[in-house]
N, C-alpha and C positions, 0 to 999 in steps of 0.2 A: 123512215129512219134508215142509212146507211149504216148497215151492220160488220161495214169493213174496220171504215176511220166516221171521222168526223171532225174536220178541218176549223170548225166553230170553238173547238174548245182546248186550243195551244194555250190560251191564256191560265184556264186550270190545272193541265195538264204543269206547265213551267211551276205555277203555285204550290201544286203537291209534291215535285222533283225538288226542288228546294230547300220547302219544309221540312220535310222527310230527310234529305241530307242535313241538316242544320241538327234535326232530333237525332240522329245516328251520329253526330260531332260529341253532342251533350254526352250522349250515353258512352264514348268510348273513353270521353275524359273521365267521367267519375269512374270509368274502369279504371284508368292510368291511377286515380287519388286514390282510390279505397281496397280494389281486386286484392292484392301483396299480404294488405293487412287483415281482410275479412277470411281469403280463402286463399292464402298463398301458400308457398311451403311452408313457414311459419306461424299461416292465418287462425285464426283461432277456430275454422273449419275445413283443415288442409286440405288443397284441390288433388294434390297426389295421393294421400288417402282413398278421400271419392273416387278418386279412376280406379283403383284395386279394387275398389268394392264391389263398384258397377258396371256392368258390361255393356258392351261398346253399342249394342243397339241400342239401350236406354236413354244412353245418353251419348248421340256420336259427337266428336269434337276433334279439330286436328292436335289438340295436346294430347291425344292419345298415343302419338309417336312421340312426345317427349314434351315434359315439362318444367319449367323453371321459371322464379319470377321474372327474371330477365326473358327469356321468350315471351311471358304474358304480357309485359310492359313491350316491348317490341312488335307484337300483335295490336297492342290497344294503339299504337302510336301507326301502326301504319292505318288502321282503320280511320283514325280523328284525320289523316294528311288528306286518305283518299275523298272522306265528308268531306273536308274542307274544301277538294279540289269540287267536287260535285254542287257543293254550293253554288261555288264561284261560277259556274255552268260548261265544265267541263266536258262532262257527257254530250251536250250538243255541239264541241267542236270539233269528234271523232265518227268515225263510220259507225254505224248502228249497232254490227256484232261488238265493236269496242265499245259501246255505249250502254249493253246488257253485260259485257264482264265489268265495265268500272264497278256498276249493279252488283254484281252478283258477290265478287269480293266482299266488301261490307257485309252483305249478309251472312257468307261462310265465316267471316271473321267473328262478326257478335254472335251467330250461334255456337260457335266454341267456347266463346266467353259464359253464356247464357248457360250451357249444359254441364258447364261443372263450379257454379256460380253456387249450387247449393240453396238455400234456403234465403241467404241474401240475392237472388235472382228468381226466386219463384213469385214477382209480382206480375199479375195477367197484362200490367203494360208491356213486359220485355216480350210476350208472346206477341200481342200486338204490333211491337215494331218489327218482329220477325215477319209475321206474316203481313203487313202490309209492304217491308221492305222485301221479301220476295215479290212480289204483286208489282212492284217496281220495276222488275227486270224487265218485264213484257209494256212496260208502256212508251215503248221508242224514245226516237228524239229529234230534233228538228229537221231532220232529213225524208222524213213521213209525216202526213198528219198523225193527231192520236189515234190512238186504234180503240173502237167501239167496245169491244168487248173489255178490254183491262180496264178502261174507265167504270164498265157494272162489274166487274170483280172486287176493283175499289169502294162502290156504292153496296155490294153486299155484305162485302168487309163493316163498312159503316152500321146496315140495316140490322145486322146480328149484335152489333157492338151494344148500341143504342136498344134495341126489342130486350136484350138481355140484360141491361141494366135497369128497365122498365118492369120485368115480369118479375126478377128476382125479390124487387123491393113489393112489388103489388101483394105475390105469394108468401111473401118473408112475413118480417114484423109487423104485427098487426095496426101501430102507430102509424104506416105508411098511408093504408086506408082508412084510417080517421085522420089524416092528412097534421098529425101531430108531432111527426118525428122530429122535423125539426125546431122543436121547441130545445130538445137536446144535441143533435149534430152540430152546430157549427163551434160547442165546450167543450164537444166529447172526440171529434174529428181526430185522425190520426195527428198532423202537424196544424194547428191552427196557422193563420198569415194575419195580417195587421191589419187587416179590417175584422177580422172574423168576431173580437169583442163586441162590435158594433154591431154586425149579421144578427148575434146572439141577442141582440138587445133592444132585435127591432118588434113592434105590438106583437102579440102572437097571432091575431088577423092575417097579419101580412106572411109570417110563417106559415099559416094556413095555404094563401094563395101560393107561396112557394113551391110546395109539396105539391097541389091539385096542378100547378105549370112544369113541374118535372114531373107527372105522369101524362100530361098531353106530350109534351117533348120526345117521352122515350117510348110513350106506346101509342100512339099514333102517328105523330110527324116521321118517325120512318119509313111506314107506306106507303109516304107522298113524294119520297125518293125517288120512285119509280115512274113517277106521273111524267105526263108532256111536260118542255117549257112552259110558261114560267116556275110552272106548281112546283118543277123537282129543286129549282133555284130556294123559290121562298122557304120550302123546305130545309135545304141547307141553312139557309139563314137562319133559320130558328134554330138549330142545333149548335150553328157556331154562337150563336146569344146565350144560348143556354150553359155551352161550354164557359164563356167569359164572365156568366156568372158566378160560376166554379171557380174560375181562377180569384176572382176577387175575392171570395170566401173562405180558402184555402188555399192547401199544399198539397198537389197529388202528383208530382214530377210533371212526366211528360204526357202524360193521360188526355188531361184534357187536351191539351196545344195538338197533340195529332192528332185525335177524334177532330178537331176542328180542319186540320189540312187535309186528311182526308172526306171532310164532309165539304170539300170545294169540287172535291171530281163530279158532284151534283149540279155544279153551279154552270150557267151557259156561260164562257168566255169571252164572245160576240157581245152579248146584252151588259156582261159587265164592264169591259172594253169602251162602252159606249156612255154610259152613264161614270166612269172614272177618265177622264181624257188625260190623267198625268201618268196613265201607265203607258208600256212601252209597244212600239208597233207593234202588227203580227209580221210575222214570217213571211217573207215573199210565198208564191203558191207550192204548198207542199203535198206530191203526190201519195196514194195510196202506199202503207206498207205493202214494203215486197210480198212475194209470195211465201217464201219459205219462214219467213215471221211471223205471216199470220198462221199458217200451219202449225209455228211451235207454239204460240197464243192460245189457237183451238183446242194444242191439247192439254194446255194450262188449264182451260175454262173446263173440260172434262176431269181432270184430276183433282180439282176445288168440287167441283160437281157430284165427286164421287166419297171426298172427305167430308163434305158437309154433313151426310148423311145423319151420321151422330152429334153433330153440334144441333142439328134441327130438330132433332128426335131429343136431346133433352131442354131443347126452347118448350117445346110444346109438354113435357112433363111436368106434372103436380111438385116431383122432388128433386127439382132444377138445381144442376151443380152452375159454380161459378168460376171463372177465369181456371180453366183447363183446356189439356192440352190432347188431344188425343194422338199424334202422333210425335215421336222425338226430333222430328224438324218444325215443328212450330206452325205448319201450313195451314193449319183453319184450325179454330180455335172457337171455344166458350168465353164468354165474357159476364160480367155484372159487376156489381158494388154494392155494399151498405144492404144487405138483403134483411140485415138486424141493424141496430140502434143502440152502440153503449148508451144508459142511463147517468151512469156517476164515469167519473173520470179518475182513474189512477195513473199514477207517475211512477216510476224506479229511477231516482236520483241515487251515482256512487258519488260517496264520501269517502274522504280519508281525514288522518290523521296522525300526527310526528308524535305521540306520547307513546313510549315502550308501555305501559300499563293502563287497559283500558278499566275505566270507572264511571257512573254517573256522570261525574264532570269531564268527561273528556271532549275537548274540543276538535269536533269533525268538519271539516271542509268541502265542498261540494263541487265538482267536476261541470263544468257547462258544457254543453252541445250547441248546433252551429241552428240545429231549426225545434228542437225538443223543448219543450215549457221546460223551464229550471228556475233561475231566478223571476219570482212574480214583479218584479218593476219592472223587467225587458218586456218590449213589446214582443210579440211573436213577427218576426222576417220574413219574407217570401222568397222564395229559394226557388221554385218551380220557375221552368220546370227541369231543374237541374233537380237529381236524384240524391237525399241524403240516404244512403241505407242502412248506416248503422243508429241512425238517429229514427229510421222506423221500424227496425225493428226491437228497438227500446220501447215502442208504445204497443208493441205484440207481448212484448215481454210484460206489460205490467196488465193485460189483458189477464193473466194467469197469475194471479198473487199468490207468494209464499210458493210458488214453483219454478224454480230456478233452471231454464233454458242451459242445457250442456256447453254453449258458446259463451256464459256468463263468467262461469269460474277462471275460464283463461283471460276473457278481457279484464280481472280483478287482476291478474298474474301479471298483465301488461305494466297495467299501473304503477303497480309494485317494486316491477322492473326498471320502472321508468323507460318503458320503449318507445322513445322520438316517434318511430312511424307511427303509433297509436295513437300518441299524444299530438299529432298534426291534425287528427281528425276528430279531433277536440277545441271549442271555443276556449278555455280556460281552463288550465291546469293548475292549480290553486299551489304545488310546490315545484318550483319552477326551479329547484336547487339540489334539495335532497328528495328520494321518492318518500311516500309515505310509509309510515309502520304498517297501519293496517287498511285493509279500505271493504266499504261494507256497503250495500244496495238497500235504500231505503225507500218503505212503499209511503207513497203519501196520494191524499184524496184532494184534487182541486179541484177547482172553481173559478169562473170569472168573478171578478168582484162585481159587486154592485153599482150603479150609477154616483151612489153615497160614497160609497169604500173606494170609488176608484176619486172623489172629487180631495179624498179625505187624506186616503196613504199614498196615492199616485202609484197604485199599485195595480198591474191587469191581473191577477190571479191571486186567489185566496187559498193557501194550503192548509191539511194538517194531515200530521205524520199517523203515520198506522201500525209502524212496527217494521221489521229488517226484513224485506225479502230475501236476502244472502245474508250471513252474520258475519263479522266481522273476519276478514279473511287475512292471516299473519304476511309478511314480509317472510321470502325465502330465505 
């Protein structure tokens, strides 16, 4: 193995630069839609607030010199121009050091975003494209081959992604190992997607086999990452299968789609080059990275070398955390999923309603979301891996019944107000003239329907109400 470059694998190498810029496009749009109204100066968890509160190592971000939504929207928009241009293959038509800052921007950009994102940014995927979008800078561009080492920085990236989503669930809920969970996950999942009625409805046999092929996947097929050709290939491939089963089954933004782009940096480029003939040449011959890049690479791969430490040390513990971060740039991280298994499913649908006097008969209207079960005749959308966040974390929220998350009462306030930017990031506003008098968070218990109930009312979901998680909150 040439431990410089490895000229075999431009074709992975272009795959993961790509993807990666495509996923950093995604992410800085739904900053552009939602950032203002989640956590803006008006957000219903102001980001200038958080910067008072917390200090600048915690959470470093260049809105530390100064914030407003106009610079955050102006930061999100240079970020989506610079992905765009990165897509389009930019980076390989500058010199190399221009081709680690096109890099590197994007990253300094969404980690500013990311660090005072608040609580709508604390999902372990935003750490993941942190750190695999730093991991990015170091893997040149068509001016060099790839360079050996950032492709296994990428492939460790992976191996901990995938081991830790593996262990967490083995140690976790005990339905993992009676390989019964998903008799429940595909009802209970954060955002269902329009296959996932069906997922849920397939024998429970085959839900069996599911579970026992997502713990080959995630705890063993990682180790084969590391094998010779072709092993480390097949490898890949079963992670990216695994991944696209997930996509079919669900909503989990950008999760799965870049566990799969970075599980290409596994894949030989030559061998798949060869068996795909509609892809595009390689490169005329591309020499060894320079000298002085692989020296700043080597000491990349010593600085990952050195933060792993503690991601490794709680792989291997009994009371394994999940998706943290250990240090406030995002650089090597913990990962997992689903370590439990919601049982029954709850909702918090807000309702309103135009009667100054609420009684028994008051007629309440219901607020839809763009990927959240609401109305049971809508099928559930596929959104992924575009990120709804205030639509997940509405299913955190009913996670905790009859306890009302401090970001609830202002978005009641929103309503109320009738605030355009809130109400954009709403499927249906039920008064679309006057706002309503009051509006109120109702917890209700669903369910898929039946094969029957679904032949019967044409309905994907069966509800019933539980009582007001919020009570009915007056008009200012």
């Amino acid at each position: 193995m040439d431990w410089i470059a490895a000229p075999d694998y431009w074709l992975s190498r272009l795959v993961v630069q790509r993807g990666l810029a495509l996923i950093y496009l995604l992410a800085f749009l739904s900053a552009i839609r939602e950032f203002p109204v989640l956590a803006g100066e008006r957000g219903l968890t102001p980001a200038p607030r958080f910067l008072r509160a917390v200090p600048f190592r915690h959470a470093p971000s260049l809105f530390r010199l100064s914030y407003s939504d106009r610079l955050l929207l102006a930061t999100a928009w240079l970020g989506a121009t610079l992905a765009a241009a990165l897509v389009a293959g930019l980076g390989d038509l500058v010199p190399l050091w221009a081709s680690m800052a096109l890099w590197a921007v994007p990253w300094l950009l969404y980690l500013s975003i990311v660090n005072i994102g608040q609580v709508w940014y604390a999902f372990g995927w935003e750490s993941l494209l942190l750190e695999a979008g730093f991991l990015a800078i170091f893997l040149g561009n068509d001016d060099s081959a790839p360079p050996t080492a950032g492709r296994y920085l990428l492939i460790w990236l992976v191996f901990r992604l995938e081991l830790g989503a593996g262990l967490i669930k083995w140690r976790g809920d005990p339905c993992w190992r009676r390989l019964t969970c998903l008799y429940h996950h595909h009802e209970t999942q954060p955002m269902p997607g329009p296959l996932s009625w069906y997922f849920h409805h397939l024998p429970r046999p085959l839900h069996r086999v599911e579970a026992a092929a997502n713990h080959v996947a995630q705890l063993l097929v990682p180790f084969c990452l590391f094998l010779p050709q072709p092993a480390a290939s097949w490898a890949a491939a079963v992670v990216i299968v695994t991944q696209l089963w997930l996509v079919a089954s669900g909503n989990f933004a950008w999760l799965n789609w870049l566990t799969m782009v970075l599980a290409v940096a596994a894949v030989d480029g030559a061998l798949a080059a060869r068996w795909l003939p509609f892809l595009p040449d390689p490169p005329p011959h591309q020499p060894d990275p320079p000298v002085w890049f692989t020296a700043v690479l080597w000491t990349v791969v010593t600085l990952v070398a050195v933060l792993s430490l503690r991601p490794v040390r709680n792989l291997l513990s009994p009371a394994q955390q999940m998706n943290r971060s250990y240090d406030s740039l995002h650089l090597v991280n913990t990962y997992g999923a689903f370590g439990s298994v919601t049982r029954v499913r709850h909702e918090v649908v807000l309702e309103g309603t135009a009667d100054h006097e609420l009684s028994p008969d008051t007629r309440w209207l219901p607020y839809e979301f763009h990927g959240k079960p609401g109305d049971v005749r809508r099928l559930p959308r596929q959104f992924a891996p575009f990120h709804l966040r205030l639509d997940w974390l509405m299913w955190f929220e009913a996670l905790r019944p009859y306890s009302p998350s401090p970001w609830l009462r202002p978005l009641t306030h929103r309503l109320l107000t009738d605030d355009r930017r809130t109400l954009r990031l709403l499927r249906v506003n039920p008064f679309p003239d006057t706002p309503p008098t009051h509006v109120r968070a109702r917890l209700y218990r669903y369910r898929f329907t039946t094969r029957h109930e679904r032949h019967t009312t044409h309905a994907w979901w069966h509800r019933t109400p539980l009582g007001d998680h919020l009570p009915p909150q007056p008009r200012p």
